[in-house]
N, C-alpha and C positions, 0 to 999 in steps of 0.2 A: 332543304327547307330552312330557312333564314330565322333565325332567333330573333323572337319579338324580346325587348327591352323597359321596363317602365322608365320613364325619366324624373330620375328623383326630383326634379324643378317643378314638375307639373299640379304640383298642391300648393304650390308658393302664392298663387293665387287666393287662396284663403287664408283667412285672420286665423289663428289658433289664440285660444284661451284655454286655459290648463286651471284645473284645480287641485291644488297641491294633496298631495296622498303621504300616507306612512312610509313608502318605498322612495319618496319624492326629498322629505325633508324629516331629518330626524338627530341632526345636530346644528350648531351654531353655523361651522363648516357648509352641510349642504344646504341647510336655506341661504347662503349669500350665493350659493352655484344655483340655485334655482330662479332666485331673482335674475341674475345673470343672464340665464339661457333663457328662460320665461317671458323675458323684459316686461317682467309687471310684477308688484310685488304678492305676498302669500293669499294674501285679501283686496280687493280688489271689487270697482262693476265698473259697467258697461253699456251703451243703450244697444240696442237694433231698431232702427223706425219706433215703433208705439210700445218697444218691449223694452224691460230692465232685467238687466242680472246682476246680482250680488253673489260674487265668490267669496266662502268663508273659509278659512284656513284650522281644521282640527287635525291636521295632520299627524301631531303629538300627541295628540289625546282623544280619547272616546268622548269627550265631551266639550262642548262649547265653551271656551274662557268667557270670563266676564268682559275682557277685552273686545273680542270678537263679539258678542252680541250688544257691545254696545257701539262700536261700527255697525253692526246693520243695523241698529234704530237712527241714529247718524244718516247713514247713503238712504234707508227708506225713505227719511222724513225728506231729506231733499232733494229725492226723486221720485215724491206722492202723485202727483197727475201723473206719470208713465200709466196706463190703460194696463199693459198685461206685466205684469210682473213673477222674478222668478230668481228662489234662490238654490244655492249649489253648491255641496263639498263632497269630500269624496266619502268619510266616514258619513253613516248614519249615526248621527249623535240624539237623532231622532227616535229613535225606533220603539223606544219602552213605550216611551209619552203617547206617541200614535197608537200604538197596537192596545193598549190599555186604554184611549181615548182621554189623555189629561189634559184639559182645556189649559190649564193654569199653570205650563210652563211658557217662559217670559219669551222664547222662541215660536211657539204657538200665537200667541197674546201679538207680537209683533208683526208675524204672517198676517195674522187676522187683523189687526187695526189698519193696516196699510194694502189692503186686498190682493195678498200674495196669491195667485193663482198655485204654481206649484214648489214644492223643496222636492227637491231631487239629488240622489247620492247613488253613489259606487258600495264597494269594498266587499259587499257582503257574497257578491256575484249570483245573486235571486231578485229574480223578477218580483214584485211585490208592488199592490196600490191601495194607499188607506186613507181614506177621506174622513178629513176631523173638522166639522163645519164649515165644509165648503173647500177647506185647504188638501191639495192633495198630495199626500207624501208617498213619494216614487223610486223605493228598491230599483236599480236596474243593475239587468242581466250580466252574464262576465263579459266582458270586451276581450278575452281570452285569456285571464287567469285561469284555474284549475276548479272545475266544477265540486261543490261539496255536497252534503245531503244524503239526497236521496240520488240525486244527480237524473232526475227524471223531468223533463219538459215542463209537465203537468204540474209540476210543483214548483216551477218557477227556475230549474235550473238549466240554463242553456249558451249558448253563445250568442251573443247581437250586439243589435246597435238599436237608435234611436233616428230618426228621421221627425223634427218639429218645424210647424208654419203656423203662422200668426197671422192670422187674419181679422183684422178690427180688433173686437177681444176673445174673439172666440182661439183657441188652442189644437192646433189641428197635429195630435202626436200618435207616430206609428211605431212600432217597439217588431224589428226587422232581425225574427231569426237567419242563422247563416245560412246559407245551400249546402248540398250534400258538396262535402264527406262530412262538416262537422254539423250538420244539420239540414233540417226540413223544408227551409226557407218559408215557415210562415208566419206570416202578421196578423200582430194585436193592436188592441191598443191599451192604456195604465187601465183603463175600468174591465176589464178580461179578467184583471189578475186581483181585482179588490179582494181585500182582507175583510172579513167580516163576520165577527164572530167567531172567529177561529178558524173558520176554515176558508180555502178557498173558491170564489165563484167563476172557474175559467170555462172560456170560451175561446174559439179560434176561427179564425177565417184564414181561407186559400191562401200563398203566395199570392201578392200584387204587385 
């Protein structure tokens, strides 16, 4: 029986964009190796057809410099007609403001004035979805760091990915647990997992 092979060349085909993480850049030293390998710098966006991304960089910090948010009021205002919009780091710098519902941070204030569809983040590796006036900030799952918690499904702890399509302005996003052995392989979508009220409101549908 002849050993099948992946061919490391066969992703080259796709654009990679990285959001810099705490494991990524954490001295003077590795952010010029990340720029480097990344070829783009800590912060950064992008179009795709009718969509924008702004990548923020808190990689050193739990929270947003004034710096960085004042790059994305910057890249939003002069990418305001983009139709779907969407921003991205890997910490949730978000996470009190939303879960609390505080209109009145100036990363809120910015989503909203420029009709940020979603902010989405890593790090915490829980699933999580919390809608603060329309804005919806999207915990995602581990990409295969080390589960914590409760480490149960149902609470958002698992392994996956994200499969997103954009169609006009509608957000067409599926959040793709793994298959067995390290999972059940099934799909959600961010409103499965909304946050509200403290507790969670999940539902699940089949593998598709």
């Amino acid at each position: 029986m002849a050993a099948i092979r992946a061919d490391p060349y066969a992703l080259r085909r796709f654009q990679l964009f990285l959001a810099s993480g705490n494991h990524d850049i954490w001295s003077t030293r590795s952010a010029a190796l990340f720029q480097k390998y990344a070829a783009h710098l800590a912060h950064y966006s992008f179009d795709h057809a009718q969509a924008h991304f702004t990548i923020l960089d808190n990689s050193q910090s739990d929270n947003f410099s004034p710096q960085e948010l004042q790059f994305l009021e910057t890249d939003l205002e002069a990418h305001k007609d983009q139709r779907v919009k969407f921003i991205v780091s890997h910490r949730p710098s978000w996470l009190v403001d939303a879960m609390f519902q505080n209109t009145r941070s100036r990363l809120h204030q910015l989503a909203k004035k420029y009709g940020v569809q979603y902010v989405i983040a890593g790090h915490l590796h829980q699933m999580l979805d919390i809608d603060l006036e329309g804005v919806r900030y999207v915990s995602m799952a581990s990409a295969g760091g080390h589960l914590r918690g409760t480490e149960q499904y149902g609470d958002g702890w698992f392994f996956g990915y994200a499969l997103v399509g954009v169609h006009g302005q509608a957000v067409d996003f599926h959040i793709k647990e793994l298959k067995p052995p390290h999972g059940q392989g099934r799909v959600t979508e961010p409103k499965d997992w909304l946050k509200a009220g403290g507790a969670l409101n999940m539902t699940t549908t089949p593998g598709r």
